[in-house]
BAFI-3210 file (N, C-alpha, C; in Angstrom, 3 decimals, decimal comma, padded with zeros to 6 digits):
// residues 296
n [1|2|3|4|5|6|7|8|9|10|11|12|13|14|15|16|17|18|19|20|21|22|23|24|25|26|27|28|29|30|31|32|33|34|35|36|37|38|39|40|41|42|43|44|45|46|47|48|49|50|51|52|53|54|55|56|57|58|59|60|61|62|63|64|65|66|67|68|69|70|71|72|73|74|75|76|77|78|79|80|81|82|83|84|85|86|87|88|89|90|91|92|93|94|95|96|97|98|99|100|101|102|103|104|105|106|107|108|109|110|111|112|113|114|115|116|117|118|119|120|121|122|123|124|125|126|127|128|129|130|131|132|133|134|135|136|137|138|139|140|141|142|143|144|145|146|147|148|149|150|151|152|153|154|155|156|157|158|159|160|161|162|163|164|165|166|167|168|169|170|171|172|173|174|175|176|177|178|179|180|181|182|183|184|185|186|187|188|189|190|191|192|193|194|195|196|197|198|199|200|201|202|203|204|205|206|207|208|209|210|211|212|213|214|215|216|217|218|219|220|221|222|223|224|225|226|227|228|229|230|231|232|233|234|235|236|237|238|239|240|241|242|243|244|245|246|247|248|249|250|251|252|253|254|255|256|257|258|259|260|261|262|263|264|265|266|267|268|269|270|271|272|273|274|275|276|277|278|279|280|281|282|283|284|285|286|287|288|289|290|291|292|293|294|295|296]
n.u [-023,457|-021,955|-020,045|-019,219|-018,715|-016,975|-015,534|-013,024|-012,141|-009,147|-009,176|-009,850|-007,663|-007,290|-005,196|-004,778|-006,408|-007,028|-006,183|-005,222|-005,979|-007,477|-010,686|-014,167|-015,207|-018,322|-018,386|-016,986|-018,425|-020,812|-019,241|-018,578|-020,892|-022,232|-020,360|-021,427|-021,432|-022,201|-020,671|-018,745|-014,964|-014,051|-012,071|-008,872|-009,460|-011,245|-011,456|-014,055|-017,056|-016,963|-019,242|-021,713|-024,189|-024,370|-022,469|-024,395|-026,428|-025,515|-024,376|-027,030|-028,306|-026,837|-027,205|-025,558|-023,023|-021,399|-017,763|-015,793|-012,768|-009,770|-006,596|-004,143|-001,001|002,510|002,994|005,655|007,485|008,398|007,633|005,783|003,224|001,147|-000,462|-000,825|-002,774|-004,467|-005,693|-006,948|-008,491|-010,454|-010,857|-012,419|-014,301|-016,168|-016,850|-018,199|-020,215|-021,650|-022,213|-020,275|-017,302|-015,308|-011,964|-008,894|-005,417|-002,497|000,813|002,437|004,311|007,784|010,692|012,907|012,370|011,247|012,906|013,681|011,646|009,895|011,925|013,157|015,455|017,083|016,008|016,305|016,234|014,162|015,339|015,234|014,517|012,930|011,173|009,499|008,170|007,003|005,363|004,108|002,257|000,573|-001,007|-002,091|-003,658|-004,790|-006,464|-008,176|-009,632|-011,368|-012,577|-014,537|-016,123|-015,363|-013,936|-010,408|-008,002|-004,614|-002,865|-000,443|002,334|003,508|006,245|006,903|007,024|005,688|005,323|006,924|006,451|007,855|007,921|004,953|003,813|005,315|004,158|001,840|002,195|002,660|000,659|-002,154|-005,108|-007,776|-007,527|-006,364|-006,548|-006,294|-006,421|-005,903|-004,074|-004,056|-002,276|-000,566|001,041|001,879|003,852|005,357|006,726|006,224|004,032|000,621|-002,204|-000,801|-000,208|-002,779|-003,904|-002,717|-003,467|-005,854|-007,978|-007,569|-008,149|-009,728|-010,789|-010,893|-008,604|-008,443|-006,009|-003,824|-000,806|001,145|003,267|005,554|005,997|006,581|009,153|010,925|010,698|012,293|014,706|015,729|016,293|013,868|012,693|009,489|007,564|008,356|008,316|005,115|004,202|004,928|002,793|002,557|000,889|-002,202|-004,803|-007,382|-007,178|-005,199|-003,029|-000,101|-001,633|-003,511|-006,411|-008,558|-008,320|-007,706|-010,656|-011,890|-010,027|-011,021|-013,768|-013,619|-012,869|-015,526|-015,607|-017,128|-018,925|-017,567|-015,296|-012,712|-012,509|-009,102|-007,754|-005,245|-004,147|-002,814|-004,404|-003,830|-003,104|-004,000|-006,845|-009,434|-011,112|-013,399|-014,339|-011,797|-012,908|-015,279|-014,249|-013,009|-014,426|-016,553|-014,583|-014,320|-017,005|-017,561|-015,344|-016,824|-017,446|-020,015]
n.v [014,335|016,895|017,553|020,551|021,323|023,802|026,250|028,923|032,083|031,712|029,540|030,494|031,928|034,231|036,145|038,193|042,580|042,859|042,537|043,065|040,707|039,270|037,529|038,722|039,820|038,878|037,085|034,991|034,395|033,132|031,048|029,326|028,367|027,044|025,050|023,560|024,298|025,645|027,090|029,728|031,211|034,697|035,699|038,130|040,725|043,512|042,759|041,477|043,146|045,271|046,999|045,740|045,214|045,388|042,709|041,520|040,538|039,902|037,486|036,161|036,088|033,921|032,219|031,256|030,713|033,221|031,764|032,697|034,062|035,437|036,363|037,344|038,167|039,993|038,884|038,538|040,622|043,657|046,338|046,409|046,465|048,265|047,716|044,746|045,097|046,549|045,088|043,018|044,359|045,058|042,296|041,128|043,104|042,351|039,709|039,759|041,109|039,502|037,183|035,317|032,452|032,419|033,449|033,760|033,348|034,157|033,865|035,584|035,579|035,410|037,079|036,054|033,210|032,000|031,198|028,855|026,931|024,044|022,749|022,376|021,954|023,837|025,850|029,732|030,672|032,621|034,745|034,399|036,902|038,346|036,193|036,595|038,709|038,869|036,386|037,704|039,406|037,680|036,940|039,124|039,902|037,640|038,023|040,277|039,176|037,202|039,306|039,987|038,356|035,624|032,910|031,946|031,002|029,326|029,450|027,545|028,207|027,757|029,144|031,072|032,326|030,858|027,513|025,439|022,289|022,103|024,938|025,714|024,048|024,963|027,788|026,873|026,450|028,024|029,994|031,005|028,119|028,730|031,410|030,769|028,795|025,852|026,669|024,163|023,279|020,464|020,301|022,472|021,731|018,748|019,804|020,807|018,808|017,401|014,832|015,166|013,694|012,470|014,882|015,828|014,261|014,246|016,712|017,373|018,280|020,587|022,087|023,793|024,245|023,540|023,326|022,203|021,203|019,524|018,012|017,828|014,454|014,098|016,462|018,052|016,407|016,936|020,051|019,624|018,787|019,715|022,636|024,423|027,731|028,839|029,846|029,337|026,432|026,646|027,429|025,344|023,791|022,494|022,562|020,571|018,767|018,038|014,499|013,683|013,647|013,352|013,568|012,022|011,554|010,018|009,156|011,431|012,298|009,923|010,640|013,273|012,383|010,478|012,245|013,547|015,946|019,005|020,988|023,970|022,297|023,601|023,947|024,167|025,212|026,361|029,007|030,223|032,798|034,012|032,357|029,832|027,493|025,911|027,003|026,548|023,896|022,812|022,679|021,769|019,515|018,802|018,632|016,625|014,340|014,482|013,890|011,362|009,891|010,170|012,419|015,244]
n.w [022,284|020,689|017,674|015,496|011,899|010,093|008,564|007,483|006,403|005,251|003,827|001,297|000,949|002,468|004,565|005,525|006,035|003,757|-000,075|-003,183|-004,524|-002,942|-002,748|-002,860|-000,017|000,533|-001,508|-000,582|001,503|000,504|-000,974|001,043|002,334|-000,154|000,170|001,677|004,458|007,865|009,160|010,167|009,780|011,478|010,119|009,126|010,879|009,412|007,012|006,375|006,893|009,649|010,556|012,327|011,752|008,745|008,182|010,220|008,541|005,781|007,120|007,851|005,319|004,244|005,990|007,777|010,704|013,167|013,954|015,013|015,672|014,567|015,749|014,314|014,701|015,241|018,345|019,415|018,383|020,642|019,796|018,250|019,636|019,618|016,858|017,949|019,841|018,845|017,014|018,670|020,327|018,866|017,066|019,294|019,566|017,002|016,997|019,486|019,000|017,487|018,520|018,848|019,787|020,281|020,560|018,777|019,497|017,573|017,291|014,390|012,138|011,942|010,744|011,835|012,569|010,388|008,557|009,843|009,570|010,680|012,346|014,760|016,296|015,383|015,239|016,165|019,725|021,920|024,881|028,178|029,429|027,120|026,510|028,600|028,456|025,982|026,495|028,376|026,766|025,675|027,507|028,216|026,258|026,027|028,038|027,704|025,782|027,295|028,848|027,121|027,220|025,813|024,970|024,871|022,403|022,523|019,781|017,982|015,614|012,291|012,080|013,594|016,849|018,603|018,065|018,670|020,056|022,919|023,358|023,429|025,349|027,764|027,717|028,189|031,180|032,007|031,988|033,024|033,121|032,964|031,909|029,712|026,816|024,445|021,115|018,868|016,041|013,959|011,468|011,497|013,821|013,034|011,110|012,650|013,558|015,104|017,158|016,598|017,284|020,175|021,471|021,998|023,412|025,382|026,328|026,026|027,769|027,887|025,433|023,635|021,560|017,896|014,940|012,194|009,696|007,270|006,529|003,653|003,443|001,785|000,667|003,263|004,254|002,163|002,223|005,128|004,366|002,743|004,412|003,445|003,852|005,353|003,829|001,102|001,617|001,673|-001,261|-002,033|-001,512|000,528|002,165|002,501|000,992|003,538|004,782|002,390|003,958|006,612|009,334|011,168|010,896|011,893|014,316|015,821|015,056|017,073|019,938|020,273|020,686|023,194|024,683|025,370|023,324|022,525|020,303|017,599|014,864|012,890|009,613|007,649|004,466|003,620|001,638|-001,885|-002,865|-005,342|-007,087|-009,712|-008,840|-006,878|-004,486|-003,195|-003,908|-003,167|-000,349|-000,208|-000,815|001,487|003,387|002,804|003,423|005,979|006,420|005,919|007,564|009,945|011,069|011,332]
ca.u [-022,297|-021,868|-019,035|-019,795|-017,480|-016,907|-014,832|-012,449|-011,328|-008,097|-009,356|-009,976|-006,300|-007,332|-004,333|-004,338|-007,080|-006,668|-005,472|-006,444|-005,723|-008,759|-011,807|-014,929|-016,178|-019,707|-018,588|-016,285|-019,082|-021,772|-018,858|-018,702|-022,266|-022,147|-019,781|-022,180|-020,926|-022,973|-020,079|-017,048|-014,517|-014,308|-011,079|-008,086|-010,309|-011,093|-011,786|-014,953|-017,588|-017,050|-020,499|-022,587|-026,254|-023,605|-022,390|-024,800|-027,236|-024,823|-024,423|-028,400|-028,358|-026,681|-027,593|-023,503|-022,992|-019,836|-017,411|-014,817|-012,064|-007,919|-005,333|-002,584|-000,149|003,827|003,357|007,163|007,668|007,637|007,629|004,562|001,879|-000,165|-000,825|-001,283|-003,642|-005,939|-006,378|-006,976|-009,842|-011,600|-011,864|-013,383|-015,814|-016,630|-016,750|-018,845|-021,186|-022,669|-022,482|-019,060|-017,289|-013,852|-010,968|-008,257|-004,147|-001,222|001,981|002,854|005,387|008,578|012,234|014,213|011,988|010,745|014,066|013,938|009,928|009,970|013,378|013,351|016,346|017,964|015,168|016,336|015,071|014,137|016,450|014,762|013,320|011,924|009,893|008,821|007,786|006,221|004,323|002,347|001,932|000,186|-001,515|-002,879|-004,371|-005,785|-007,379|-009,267|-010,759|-011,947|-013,199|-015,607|-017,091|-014,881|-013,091|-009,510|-007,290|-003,241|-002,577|001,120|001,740|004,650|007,602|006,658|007,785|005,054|005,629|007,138|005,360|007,874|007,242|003,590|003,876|005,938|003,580|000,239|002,397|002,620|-000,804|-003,151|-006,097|-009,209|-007,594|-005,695|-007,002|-005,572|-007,248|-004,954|-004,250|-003,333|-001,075|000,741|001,632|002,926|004,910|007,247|007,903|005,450|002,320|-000,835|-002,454|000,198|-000,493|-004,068|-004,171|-002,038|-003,827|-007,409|-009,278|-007,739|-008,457|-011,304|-011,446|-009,815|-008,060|-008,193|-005,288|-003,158|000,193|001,586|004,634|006,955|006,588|007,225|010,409|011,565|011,548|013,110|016,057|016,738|016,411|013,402|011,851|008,040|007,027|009,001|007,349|003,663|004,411|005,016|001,548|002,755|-000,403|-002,971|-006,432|-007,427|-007,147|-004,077|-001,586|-000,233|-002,441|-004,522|-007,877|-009,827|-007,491|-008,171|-012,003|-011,364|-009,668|-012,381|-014,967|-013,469|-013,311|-016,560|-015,669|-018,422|-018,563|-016,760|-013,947|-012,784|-011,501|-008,251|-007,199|-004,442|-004,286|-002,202|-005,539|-003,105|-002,370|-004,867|-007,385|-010,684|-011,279|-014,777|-013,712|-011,314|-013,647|-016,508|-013,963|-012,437|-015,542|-016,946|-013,644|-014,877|-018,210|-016,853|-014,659|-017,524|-017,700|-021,405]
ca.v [015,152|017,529|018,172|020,903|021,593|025,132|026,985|030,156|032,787|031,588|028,477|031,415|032,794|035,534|036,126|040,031|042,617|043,643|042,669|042,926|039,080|038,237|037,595|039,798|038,587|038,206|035,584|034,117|033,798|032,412|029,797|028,607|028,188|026,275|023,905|022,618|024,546|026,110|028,102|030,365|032,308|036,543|035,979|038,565|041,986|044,548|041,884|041,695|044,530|045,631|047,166|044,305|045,275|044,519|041,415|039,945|040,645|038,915|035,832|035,354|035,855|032,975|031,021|030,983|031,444|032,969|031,041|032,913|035,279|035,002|037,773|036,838|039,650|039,777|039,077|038,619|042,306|044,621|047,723|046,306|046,408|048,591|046,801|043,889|045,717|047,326|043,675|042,163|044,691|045,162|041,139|041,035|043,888|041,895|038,868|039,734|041,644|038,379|035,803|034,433|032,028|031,708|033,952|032,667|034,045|033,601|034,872|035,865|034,848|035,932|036,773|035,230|031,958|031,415|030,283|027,498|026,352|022,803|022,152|022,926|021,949|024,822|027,737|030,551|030,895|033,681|034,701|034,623|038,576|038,546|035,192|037,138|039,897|037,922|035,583|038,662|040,371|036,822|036,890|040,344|039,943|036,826|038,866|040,850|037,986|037,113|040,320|040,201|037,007|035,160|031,527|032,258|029,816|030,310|028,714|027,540|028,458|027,325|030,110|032,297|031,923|029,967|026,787|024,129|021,782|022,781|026,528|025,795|023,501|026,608|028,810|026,937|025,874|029,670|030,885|029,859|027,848|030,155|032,749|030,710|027,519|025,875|026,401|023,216|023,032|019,598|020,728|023,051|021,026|018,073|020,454|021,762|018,120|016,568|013,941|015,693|012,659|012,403|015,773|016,056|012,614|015,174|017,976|017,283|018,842|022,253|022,528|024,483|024,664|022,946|023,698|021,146|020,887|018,223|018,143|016,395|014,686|013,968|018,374|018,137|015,772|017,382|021,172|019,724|017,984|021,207|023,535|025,148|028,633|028,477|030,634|028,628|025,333|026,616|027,454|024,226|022,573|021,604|022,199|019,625|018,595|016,474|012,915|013,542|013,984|012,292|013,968|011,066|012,014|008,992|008,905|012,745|012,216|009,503|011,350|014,688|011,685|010,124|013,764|014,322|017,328|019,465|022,651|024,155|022,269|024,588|023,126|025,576|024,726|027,223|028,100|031,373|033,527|034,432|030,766|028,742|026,378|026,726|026,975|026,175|022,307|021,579|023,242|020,544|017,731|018,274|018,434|015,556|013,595|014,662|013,030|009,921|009,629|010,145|013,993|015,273]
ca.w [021,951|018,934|017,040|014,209|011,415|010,125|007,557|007,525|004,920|005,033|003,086|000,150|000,820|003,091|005,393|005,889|005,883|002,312|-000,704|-004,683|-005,191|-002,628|-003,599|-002,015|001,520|000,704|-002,106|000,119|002,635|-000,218|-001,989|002,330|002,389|-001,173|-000,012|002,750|005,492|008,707|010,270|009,401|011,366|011,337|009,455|009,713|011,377|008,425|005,875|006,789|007,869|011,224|010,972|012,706|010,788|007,569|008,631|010,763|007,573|005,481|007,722|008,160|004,225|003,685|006,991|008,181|012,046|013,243|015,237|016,073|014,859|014,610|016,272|013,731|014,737|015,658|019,708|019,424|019,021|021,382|018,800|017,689|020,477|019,515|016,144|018,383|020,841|018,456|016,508|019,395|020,589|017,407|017,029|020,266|019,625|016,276|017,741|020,674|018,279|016,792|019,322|018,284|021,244|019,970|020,125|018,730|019,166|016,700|017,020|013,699|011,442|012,205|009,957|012,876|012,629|009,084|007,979|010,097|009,983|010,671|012,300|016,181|016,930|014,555|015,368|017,208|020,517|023,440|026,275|029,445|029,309|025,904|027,060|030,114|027,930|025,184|027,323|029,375|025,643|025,308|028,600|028,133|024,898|026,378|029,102|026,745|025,229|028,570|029,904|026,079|027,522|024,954|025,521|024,241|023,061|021,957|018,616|017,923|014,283|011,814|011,272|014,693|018,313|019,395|017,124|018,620|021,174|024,496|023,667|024,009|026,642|028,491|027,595|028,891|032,115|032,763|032,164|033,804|032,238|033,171|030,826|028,106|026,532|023,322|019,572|018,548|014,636|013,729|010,510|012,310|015,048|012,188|010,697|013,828|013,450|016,740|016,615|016,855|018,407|020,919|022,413|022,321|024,398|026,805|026,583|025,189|028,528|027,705|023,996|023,575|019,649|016,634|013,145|010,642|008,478|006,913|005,972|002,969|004,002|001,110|000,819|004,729|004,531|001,447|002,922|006,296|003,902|002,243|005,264|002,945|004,310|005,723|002,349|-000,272|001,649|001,216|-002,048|-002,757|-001,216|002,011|003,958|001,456|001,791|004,449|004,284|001,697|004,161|007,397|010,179|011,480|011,606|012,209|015,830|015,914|015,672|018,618|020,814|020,870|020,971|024,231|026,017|025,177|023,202|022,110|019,867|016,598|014,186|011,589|008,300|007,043|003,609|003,653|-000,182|-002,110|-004,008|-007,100|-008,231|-010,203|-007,869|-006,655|-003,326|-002,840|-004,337|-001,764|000,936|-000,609|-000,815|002,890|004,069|002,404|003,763|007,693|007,238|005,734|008,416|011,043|011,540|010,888]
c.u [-022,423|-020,936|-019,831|-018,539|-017,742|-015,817|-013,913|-012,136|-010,197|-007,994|-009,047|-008,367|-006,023|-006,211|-004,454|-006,133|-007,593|-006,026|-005,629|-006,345|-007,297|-010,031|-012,978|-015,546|-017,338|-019,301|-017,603|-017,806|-020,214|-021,231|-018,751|-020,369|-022,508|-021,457|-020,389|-021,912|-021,860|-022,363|-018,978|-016,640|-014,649|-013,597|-010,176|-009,532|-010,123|-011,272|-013,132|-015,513|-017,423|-018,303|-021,342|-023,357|-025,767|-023,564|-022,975|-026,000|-027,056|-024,649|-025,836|-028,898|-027,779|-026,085|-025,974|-024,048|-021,583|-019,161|-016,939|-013,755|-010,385|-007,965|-004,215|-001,798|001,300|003,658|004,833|007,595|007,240|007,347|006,278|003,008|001,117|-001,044|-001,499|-002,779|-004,635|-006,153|-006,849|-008,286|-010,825|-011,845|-012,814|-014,121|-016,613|-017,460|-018,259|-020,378|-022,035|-022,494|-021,367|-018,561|-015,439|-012,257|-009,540|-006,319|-003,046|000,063|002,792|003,887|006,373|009,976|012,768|013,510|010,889|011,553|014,207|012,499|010,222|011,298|013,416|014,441|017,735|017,118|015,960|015,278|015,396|015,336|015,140|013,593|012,840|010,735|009,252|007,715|006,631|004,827|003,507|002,155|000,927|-001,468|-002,744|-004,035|-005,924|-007,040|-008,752|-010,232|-011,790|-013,158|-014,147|-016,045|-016,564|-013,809|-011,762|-008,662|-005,545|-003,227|-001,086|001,071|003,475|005,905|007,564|007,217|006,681|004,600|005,856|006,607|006,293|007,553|005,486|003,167|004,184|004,645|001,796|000,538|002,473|001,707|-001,944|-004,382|-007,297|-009,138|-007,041|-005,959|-005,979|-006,829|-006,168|-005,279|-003,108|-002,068|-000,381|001,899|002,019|003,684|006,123|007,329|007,202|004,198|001,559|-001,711|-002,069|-000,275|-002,057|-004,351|-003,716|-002,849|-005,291|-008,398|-008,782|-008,134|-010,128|-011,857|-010,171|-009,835|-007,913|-007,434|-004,559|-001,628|000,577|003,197|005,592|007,262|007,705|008,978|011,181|011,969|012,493|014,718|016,746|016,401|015,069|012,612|010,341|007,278|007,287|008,427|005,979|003,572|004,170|004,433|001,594|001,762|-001,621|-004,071|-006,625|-007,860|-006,411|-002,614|-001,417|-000,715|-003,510|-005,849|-009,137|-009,416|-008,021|-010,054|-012,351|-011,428|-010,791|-013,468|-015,052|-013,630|-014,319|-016,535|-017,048|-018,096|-017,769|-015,297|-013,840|-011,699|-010,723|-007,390|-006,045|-004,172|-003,429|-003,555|-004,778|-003,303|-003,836|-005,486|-008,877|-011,103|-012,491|-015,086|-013,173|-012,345|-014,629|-015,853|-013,472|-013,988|-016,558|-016,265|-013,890|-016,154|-018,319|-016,023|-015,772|-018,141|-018,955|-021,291]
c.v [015,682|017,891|018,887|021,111|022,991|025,689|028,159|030,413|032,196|030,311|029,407|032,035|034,055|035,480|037,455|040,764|042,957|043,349|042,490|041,783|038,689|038,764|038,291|038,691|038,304|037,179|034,446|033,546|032,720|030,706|028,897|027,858|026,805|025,291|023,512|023,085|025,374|027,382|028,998|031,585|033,614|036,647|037,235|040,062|042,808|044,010|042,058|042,730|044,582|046,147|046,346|044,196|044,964|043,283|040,488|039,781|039,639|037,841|035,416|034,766|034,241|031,685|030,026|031,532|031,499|032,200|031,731|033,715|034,700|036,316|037,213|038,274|039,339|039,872|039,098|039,764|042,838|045,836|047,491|046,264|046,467|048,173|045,790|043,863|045,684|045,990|042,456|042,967|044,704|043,763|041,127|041,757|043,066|041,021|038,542|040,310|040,276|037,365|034,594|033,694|032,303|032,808|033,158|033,484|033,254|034,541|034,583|035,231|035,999|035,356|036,029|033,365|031,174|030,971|028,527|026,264|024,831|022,019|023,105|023,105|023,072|026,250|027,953|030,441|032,027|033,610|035,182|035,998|038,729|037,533|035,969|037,854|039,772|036,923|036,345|038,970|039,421|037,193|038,087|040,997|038,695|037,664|039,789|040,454|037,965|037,926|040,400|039,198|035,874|033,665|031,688|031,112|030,355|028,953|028,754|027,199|028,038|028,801|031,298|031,953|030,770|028,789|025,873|023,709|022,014|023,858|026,069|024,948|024,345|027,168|028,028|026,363|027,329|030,454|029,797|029,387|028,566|030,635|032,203|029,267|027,186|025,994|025,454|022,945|021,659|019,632|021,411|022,866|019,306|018,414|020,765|020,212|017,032|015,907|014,459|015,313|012,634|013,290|015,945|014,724|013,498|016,203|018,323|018,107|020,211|022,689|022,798|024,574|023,829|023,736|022,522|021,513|019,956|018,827|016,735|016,136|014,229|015,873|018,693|017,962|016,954|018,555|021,060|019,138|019,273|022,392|024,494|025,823|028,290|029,028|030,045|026,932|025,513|026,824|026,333|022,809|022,133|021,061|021,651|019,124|017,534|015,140|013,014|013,233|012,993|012,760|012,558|011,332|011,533|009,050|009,975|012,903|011,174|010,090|012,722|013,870|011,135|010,725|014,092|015,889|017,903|021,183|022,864|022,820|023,289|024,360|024,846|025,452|025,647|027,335|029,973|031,740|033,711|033,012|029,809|027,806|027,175|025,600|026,304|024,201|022,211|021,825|021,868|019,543|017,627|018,337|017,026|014,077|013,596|013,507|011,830|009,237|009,468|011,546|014,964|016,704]
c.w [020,527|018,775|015,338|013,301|010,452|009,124|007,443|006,518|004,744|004,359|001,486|000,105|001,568|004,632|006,130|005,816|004,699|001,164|-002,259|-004,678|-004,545|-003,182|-002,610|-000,831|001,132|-000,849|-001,373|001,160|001,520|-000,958|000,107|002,193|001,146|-001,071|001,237|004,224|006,262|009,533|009,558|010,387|010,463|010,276|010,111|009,864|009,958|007,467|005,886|006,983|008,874|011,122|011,359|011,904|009,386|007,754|008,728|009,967|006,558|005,541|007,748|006,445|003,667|004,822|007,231|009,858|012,153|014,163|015,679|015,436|015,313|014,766|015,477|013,548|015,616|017,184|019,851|019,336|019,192|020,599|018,265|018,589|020,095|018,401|016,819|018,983|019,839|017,180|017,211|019,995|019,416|016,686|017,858|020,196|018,717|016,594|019,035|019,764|018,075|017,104|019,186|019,715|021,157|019,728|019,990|018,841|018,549|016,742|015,200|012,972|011,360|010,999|010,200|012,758|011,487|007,879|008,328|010,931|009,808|011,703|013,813|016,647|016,246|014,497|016,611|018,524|021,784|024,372|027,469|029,651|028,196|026,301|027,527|029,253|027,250|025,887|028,201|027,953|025,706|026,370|028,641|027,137|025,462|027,010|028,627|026,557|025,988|028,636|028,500|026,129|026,265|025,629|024,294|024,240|022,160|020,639|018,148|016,294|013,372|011,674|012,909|015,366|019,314|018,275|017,224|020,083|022,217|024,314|023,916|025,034|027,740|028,719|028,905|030,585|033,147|032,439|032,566|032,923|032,002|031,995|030,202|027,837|024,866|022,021|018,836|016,965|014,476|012,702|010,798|013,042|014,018|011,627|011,168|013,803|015,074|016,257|017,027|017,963|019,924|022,060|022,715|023,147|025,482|027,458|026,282|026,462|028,477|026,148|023,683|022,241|019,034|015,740|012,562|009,801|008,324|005,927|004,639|003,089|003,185|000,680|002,039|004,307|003,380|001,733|004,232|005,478|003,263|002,663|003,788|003,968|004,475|004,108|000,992|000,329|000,897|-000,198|-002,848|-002,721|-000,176|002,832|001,977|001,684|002,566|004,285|003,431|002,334|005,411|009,013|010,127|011,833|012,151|013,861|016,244|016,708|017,332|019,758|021,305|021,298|022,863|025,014|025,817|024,477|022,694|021,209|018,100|016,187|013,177|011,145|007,605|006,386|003,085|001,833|-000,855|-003,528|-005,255|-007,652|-008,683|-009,172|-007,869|-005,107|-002,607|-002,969|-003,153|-000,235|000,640|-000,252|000,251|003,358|003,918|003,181|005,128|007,683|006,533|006,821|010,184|011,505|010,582|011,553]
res [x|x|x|x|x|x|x|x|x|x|x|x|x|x|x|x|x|x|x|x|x|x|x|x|x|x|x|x|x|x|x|x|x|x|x|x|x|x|x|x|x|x|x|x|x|x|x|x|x|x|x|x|x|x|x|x|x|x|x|x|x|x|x|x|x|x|x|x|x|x|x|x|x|x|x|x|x|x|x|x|x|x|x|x|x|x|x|x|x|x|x|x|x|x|x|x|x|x|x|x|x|x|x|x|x|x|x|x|x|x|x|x|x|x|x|x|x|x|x|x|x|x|x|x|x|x|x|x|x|x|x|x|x|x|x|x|x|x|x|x|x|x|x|x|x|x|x|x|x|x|x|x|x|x|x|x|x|x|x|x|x|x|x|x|x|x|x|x|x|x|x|x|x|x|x|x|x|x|x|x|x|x|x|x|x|x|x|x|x|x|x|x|x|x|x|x|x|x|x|x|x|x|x|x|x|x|x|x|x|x|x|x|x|x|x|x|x|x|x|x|x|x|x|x|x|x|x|x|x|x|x|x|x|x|x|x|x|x|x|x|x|x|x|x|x|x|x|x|x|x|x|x|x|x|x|x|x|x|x|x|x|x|x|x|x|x|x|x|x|x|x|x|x|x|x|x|x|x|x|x|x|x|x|x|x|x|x|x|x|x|x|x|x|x|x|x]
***
């Protein structure tokens, strides 16, 4: 069995495709490489070259393979499709370009549900026909994936509509597995406030890919005590390097060990590019903290 472990921009701060704060992809891809790493995802589409003979020049340069790419786009509204659409084909062309396996979908972070990140029982939720609606937007995106020879999985993300463990329970009880697998991020899924562990004991033969993150939980408790926003949490460190926080990862490694998993983890030190740090450190020291723990 192999488990590999793997890296994304969004360790560097890269959320979007654009923005002066980040730092240039090919040193993002060289400080990956420098902190011992073999893999790294597409990141958000447009960050990156879309020209492959760029890219996959790039990646041989500094002996990176890709895994896999994120759709982080508002599936929750409908006004927004075609946004959705055309970030959802142009990973998969990327993607497919250079042998990637992994598409990955996020519904976005939403107004209506980044007031109340952490705290289920006080998020807004769907009426019946927006689900409907929402869950093919899901479905259809998936399909894509698919039809670009791609293993798609849905990723439930803090402040969006797909967030807390029954919505994604819902969701994978109404698509079928073929076309929708999970990319399961452990810090995400301690945040809405559920054990990590717990579910992947449930659900471990559909999870096709991991996220590595760690929550630290006197941030946690403290934004759930004073109803703090998903933006004024991260702000304030929430998501922390692994092995700081209370994501179990020795249980974690376990559990993928027992299913025989095989394939990509990808460590995602969620981090804001403006503010003092250095990225390439915690990328070294979570990574260091994996193969102490067992993960090679």
């Amino acid at each position: 069995m192999t488990i590999r472990i793997g890296n994304a921009p969004c360790s560097w701060g890269i959320e979007f495709a654009s923005d002066p704060s980040y730092p240039a992809w090919r040193e993002v891809l060289r400080q990956c490489a420098d902190a011992g790493y073999k893999g790294i995802e597409l990141g958000p589409v447009g960050y990156m070259p879309e020209d492959p003979a760029v890219l996959g020049a790039a990646l041989s340069e500094f002996e990176l393979e890709l895994i896999g790419g994120v759709v982080f786009r508002p599936f929750h509204d409908p006004q927004a499709w075609d946004d959705v659409l055309d970030g959802t084909v142009r990973t998969c062309k990327a993607l497919q370009a250079h042998g990637a396996k992994h598409l990955v979908l996020i519904d976005s972070i939403s107004p209506r549900r980044a007031p109340t990140a952490g705290r289920a029982t006080e998020a807004e939720q769907m009426d019946k026909a927006e689900w409907t609606a929402y869950r093919n937007r899901i479905k259809d995106s998936a399909k894509i994936g698919v039809d670009h020879g791609l293993t798609v999985g849905i990723h439930a993300h803090a402040a969006g509509f797909m967030d807390f463990e029954p919505e994604l329970e819902r969701l994978l009880d109404e698509v079928d597995e073929d076309l929708l697998k999970i990319c399961f991020d452990t810090g995400h899924h301690s945040y809405a406030g559920f054990d990590p562990v717990a579910f992947m004991k449930r659900h471990v033969h559909r999870i096709s890919y991991m996220h590595f993150k760690d929550i630290d939980p006197a941030v946690k408790a403290d934004a759930i005590a004073n109803r703090t926003g998903f933006y004024d949490a991260c702000g304030q460190g929430i998501f922390c390097n692994l092995g700081q926080g209370d994501v179990d990862f020795p249980a974690v490694r376990q559990v993928l060990i027992d299913s025989g998993f095989e394939g990509w983890c990808t460590v995602e030190q969620d981090c804001d590019p403006s503010m003092p740090g250095t990225p390439m450190e915690d990328a070294r020291a979570n990574r260091e903290y994996l193969e102490s723990i067992g993960f090679r």
